[in-house]
PDB file as gemmi writes it, atoms N, CA and C in Angstrom:
CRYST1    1.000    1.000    1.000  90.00  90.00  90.00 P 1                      
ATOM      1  N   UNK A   1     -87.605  43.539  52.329  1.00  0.00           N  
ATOM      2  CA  UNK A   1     -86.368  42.883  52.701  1.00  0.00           C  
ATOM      3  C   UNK A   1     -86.578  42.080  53.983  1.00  0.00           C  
ATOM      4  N   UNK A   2     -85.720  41.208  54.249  1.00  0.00           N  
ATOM      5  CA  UNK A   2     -86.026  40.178  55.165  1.00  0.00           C  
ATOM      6  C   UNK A   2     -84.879  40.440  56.244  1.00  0.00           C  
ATOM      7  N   UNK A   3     -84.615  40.452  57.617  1.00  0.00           N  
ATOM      8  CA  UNK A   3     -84.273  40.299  58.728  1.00  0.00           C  
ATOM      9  C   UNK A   3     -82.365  40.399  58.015  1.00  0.00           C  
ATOM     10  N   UNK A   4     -82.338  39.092  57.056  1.00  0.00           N  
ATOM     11  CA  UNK A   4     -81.017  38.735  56.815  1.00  0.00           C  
ATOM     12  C   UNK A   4     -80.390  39.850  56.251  1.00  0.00           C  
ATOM     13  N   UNK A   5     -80.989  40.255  55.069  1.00  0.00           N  
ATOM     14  CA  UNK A   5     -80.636  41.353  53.923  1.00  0.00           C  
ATOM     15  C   UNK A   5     -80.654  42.979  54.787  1.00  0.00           C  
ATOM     16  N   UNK A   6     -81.321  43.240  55.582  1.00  0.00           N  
ATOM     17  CA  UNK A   6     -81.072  44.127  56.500  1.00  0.00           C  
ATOM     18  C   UNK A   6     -79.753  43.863  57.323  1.00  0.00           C  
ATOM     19  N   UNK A   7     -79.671  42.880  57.856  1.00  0.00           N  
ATOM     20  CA  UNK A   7     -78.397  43.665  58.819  1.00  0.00           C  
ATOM     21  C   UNK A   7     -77.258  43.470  57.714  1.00  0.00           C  
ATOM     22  N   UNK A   8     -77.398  42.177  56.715  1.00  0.00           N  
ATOM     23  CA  UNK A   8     -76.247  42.440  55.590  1.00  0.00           C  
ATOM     24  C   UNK A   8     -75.734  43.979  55.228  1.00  0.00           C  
ATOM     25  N   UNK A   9     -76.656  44.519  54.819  1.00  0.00           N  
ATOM     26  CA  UNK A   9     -76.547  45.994  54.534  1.00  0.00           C  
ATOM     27  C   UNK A   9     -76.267  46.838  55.605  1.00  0.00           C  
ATOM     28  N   UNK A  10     -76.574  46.319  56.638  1.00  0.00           N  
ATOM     29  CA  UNK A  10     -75.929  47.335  57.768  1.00  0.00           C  
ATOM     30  C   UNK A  10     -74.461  47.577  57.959  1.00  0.00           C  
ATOM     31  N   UNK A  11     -74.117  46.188  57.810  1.00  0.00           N  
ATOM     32  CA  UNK A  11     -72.949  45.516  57.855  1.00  0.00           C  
ATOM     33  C   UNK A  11     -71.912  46.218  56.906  1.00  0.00           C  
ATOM     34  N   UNK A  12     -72.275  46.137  55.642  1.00  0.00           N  
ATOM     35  CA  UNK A  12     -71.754  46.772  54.126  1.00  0.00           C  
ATOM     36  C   UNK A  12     -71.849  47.862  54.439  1.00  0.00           C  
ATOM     37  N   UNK A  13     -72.725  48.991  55.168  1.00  0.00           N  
ATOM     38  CA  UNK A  13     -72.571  50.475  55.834  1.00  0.00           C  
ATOM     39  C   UNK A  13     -71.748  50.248  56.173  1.00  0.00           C  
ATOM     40  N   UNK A  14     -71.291  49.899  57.419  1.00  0.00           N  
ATOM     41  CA  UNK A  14     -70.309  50.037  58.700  1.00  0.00           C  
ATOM     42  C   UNK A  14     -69.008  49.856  57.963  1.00  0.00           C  
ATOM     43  N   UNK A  15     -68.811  49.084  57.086  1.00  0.00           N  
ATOM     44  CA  UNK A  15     -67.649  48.775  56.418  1.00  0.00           C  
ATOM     45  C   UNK A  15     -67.280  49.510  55.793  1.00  0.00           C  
ATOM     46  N   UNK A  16     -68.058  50.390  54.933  1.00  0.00           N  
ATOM     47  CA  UNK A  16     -67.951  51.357  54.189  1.00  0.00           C  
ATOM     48  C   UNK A  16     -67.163  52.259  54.705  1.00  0.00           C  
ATOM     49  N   UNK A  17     -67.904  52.689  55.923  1.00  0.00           N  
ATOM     50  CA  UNK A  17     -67.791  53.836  56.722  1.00  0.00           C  
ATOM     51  C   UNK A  17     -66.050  53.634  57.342  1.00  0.00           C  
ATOM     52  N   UNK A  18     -65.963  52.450  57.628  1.00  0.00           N  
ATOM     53  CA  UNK A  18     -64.611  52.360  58.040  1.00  0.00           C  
ATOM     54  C   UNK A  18     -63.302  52.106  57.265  1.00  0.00           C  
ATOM     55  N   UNK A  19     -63.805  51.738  56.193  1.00  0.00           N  
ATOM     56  CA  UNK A  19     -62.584  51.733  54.757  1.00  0.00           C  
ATOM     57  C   UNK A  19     -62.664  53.507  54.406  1.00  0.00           C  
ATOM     58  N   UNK A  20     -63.163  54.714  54.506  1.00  0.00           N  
ATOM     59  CA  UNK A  20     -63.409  55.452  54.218  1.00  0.00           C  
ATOM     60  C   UNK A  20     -62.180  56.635  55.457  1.00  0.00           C  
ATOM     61  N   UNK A  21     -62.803  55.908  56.984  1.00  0.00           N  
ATOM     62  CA  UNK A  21     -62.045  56.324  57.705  1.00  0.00           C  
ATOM     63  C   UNK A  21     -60.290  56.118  57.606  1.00  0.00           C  
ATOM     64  N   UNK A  22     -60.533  54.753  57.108  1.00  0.00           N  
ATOM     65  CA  UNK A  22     -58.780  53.947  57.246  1.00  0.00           C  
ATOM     66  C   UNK A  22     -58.643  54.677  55.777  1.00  0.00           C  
ATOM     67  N   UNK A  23     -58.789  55.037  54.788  1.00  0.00           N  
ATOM     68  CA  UNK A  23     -58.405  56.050  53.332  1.00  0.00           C  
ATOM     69  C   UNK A  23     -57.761  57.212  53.909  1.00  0.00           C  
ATOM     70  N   UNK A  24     -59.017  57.889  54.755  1.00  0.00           N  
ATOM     71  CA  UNK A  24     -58.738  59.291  55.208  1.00  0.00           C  
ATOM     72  C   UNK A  24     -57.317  59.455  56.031  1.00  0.00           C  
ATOM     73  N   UNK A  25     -57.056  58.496  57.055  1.00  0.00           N  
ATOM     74  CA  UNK A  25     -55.873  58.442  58.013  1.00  0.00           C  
ATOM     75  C   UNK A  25     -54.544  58.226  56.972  1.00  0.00           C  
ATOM     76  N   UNK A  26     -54.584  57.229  56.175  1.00  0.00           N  
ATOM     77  CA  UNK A  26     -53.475  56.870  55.102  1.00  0.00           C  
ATOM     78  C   UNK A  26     -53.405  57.822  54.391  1.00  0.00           C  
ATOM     79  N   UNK A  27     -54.231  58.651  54.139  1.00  0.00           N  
ATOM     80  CA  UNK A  27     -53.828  59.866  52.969  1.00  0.00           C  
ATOM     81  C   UNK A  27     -53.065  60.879  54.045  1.00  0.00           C  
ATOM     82  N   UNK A  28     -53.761  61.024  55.548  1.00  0.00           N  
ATOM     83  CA  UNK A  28     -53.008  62.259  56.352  1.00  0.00           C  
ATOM     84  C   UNK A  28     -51.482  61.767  56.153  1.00  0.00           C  
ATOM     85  N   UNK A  29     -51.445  60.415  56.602  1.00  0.00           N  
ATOM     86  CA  UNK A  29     -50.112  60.019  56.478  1.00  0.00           C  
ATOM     87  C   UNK A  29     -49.200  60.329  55.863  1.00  0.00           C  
ATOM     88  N   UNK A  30     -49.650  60.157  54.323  1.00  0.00           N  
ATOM     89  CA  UNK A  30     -48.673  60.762  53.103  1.00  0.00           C  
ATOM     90  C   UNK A  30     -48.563  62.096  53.030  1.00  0.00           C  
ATOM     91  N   UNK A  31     -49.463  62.874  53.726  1.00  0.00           N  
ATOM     92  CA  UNK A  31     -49.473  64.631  53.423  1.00  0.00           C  
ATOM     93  C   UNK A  31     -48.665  64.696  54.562  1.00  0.00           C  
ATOM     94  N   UNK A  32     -48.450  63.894  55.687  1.00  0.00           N  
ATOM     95  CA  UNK A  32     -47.380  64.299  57.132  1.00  0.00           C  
ATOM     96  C   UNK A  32     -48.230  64.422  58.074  1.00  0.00           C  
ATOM     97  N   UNK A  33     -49.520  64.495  58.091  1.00  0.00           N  
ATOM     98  CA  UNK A  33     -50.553  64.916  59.412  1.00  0.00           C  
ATOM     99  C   UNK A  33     -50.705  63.853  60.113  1.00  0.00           C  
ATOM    100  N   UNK A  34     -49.830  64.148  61.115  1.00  0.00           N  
ATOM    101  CA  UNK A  34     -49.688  63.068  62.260  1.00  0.00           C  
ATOM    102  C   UNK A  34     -50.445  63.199  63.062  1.00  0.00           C  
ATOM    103  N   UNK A  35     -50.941  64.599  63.685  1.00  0.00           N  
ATOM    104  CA  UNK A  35     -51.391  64.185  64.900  1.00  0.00           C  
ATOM    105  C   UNK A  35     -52.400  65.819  64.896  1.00  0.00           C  
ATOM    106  N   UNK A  36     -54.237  65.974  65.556  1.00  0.00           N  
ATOM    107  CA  UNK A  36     -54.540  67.433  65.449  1.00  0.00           C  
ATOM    108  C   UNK A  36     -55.848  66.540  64.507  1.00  0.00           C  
ATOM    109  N   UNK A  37     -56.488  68.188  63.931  1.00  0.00           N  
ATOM    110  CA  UNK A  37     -57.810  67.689  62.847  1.00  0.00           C  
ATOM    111  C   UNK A  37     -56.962  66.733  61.532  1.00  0.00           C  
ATOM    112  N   UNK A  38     -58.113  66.213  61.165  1.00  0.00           N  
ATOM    113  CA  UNK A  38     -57.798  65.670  59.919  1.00  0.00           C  
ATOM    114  C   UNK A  38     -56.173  64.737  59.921  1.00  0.00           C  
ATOM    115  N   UNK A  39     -56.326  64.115  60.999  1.00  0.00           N  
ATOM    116  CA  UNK A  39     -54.654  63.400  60.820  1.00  0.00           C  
ATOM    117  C   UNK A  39     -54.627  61.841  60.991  1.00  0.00           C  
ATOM    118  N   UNK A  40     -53.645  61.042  61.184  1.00  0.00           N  
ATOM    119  CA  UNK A  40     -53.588  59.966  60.872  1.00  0.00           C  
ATOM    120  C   UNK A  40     -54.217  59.672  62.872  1.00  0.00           C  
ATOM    121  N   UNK A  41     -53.716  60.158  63.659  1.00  0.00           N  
ATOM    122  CA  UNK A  41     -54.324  60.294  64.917  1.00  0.00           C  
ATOM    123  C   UNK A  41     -55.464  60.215  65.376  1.00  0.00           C  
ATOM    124  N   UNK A  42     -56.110  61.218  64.374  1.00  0.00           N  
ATOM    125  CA  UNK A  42     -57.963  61.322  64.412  1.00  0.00           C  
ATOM    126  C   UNK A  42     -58.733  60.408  63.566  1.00  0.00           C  
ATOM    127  N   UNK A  43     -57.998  59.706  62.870  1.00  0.00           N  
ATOM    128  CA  UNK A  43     -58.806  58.362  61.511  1.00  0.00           C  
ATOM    129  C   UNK A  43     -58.556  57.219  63.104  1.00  0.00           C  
ATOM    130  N   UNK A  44     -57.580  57.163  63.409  1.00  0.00           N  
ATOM    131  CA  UNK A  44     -57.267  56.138  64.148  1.00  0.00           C  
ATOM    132  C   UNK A  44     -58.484  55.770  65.419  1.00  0.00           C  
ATOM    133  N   UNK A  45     -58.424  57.176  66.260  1.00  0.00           N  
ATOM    134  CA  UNK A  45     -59.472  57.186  66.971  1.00  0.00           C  
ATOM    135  C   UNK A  45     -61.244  57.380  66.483  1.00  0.00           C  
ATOM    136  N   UNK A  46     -61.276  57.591  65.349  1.00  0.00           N  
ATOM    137  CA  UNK A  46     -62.288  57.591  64.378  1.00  0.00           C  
ATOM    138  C   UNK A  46     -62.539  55.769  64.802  1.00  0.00           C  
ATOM    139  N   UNK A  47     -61.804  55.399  64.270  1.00  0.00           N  
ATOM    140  CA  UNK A  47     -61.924  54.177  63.845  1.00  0.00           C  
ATOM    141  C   UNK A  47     -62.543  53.365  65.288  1.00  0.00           C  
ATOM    142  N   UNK A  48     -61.459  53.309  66.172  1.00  0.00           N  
ATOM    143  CA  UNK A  48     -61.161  52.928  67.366  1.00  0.00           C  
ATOM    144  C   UNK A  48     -61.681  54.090  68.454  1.00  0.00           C  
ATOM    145  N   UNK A  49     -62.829  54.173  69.356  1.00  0.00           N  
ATOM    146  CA  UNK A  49     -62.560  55.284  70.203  1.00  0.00           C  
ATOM    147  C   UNK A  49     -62.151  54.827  71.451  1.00  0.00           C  
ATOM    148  N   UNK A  50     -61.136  53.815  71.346  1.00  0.00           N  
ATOM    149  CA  UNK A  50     -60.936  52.697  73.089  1.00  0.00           C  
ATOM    150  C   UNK A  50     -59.759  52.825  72.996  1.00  0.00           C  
ATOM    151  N   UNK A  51     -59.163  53.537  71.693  1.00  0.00           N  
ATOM    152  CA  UNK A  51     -57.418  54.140  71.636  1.00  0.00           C  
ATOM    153  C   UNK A  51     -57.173  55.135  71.942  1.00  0.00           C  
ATOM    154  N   UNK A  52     -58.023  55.177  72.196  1.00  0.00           N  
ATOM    155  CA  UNK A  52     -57.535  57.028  72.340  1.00  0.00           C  
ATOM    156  C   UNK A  52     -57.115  57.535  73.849  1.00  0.00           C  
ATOM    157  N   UNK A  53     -56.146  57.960  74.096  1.00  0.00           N  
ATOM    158  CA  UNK A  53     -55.045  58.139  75.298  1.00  0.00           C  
ATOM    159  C   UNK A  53     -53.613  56.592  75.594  1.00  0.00           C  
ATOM    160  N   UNK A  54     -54.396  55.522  74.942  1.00  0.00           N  
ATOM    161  CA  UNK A  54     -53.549  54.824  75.280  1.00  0.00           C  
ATOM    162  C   UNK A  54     -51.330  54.897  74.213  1.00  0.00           C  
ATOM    163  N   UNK A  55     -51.614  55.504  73.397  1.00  0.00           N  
ATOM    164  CA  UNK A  55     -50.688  55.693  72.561  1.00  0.00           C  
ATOM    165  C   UNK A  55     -50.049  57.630  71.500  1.00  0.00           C  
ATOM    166  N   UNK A  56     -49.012  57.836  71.830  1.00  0.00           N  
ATOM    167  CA  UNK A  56     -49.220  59.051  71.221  1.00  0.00           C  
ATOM    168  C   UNK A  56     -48.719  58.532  69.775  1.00  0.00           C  
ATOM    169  N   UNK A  57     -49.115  59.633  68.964  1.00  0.00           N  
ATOM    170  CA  UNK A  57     -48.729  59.566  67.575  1.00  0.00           C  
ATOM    171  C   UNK A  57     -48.146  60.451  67.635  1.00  0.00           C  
ATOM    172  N   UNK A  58     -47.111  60.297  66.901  1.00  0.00           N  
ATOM    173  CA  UNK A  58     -45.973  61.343  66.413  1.00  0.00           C  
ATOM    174  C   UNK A  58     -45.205  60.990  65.103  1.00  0.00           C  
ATOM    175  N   UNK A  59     -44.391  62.111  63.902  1.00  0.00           N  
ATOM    176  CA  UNK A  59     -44.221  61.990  62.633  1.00  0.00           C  
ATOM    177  C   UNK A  59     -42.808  60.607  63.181  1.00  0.00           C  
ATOM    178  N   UNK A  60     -42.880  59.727  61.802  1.00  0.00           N  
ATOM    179  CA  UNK A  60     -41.892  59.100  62.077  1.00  0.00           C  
ATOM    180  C   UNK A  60     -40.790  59.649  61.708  1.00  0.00           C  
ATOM    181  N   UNK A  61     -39.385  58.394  62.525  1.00  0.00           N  
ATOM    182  CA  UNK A  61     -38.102  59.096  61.997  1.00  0.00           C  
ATOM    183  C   UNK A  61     -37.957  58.938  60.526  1.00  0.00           C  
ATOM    184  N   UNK A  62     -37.255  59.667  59.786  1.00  0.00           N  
ATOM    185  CA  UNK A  62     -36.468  59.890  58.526  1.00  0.00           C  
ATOM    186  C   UNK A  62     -35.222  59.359  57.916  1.00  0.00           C  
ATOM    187  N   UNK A  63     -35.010  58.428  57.566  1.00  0.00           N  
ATOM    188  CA  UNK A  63     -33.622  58.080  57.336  1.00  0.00           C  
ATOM    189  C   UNK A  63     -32.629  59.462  56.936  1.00  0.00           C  
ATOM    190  N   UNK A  64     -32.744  60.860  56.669  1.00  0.00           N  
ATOM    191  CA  UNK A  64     -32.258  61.724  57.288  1.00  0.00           C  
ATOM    192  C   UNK A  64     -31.623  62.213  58.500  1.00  0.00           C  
ATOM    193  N   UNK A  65     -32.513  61.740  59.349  1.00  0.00           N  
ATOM    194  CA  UNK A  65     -32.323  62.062  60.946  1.00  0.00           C  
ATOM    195  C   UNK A  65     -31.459  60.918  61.572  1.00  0.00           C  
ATOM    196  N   UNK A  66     -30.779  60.177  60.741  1.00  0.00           N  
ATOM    197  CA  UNK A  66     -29.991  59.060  61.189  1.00  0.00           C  
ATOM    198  C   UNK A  66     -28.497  59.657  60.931  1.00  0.00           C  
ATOM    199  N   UNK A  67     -27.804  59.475  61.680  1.00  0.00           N  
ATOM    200  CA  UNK A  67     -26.296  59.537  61.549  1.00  0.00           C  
ATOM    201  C   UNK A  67     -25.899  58.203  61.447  1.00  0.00           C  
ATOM    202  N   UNK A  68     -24.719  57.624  60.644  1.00  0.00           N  
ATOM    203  CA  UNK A  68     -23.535  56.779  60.353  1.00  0.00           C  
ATOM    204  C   UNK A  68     -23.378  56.330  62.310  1.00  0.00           C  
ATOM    205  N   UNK A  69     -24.039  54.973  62.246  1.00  0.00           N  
ATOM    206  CA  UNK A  69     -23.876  54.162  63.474  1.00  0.00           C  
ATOM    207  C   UNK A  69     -24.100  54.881  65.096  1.00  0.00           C  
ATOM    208  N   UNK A  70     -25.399  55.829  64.750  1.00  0.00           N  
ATOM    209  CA  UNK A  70     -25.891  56.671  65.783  1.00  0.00           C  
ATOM    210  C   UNK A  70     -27.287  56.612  66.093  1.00  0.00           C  
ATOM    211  N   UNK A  71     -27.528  56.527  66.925  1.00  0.00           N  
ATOM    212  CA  UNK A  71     -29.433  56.340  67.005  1.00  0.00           C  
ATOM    213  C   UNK A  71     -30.053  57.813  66.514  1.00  0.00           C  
ATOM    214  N   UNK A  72     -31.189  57.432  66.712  1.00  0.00           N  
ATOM    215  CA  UNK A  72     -31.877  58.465  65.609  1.00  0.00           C  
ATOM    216  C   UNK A  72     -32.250  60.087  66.679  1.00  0.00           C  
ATOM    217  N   UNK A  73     -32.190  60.935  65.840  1.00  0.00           N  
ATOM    218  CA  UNK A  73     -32.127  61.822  66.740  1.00  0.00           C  
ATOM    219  C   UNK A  73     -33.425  62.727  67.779  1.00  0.00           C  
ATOM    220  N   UNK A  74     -34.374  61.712  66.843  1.00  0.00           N  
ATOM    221  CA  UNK A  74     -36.168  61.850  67.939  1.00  0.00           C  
ATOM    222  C   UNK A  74     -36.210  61.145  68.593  1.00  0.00           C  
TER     223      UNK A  74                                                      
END                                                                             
């Protein structure tokens, strides 16, 4: 292989690796794992490790948790 076809493939790794991470975080999502092992928190900083402290994660609100012309109650 030649210079080009090497880092191509490096490239196609890294990508891999990070569509794999961004799967893993979107699935915590749908199971509710916001934040801890295995959560949408830890794919994020997986992904990104230059996020990490700048933002907390927490579950979103619920159109449940809304009252009739009241802000939300988190």
């Amino acid at each position: 292989m030649d210079a080009y076809t090497d880092d191509l493939a490096a490239q196609v790794s890294v990508l891999q690796q990070q569509q794999a991470l961004f799967t893993q975080a979107l699935k915590a999502a749908v199971e509710g794992h916001w934040v801890g092992a295995a959560s949408v928190e830890s794919g994020l900083y997986a992904l990104d490790p230059n996020m990490q402290g700048t933002f907390t994660a927490g579950p979103p609100v619920t159109e449940s948790e809304y009252e009739v012309d009241q802000a939300p109650k988190a």
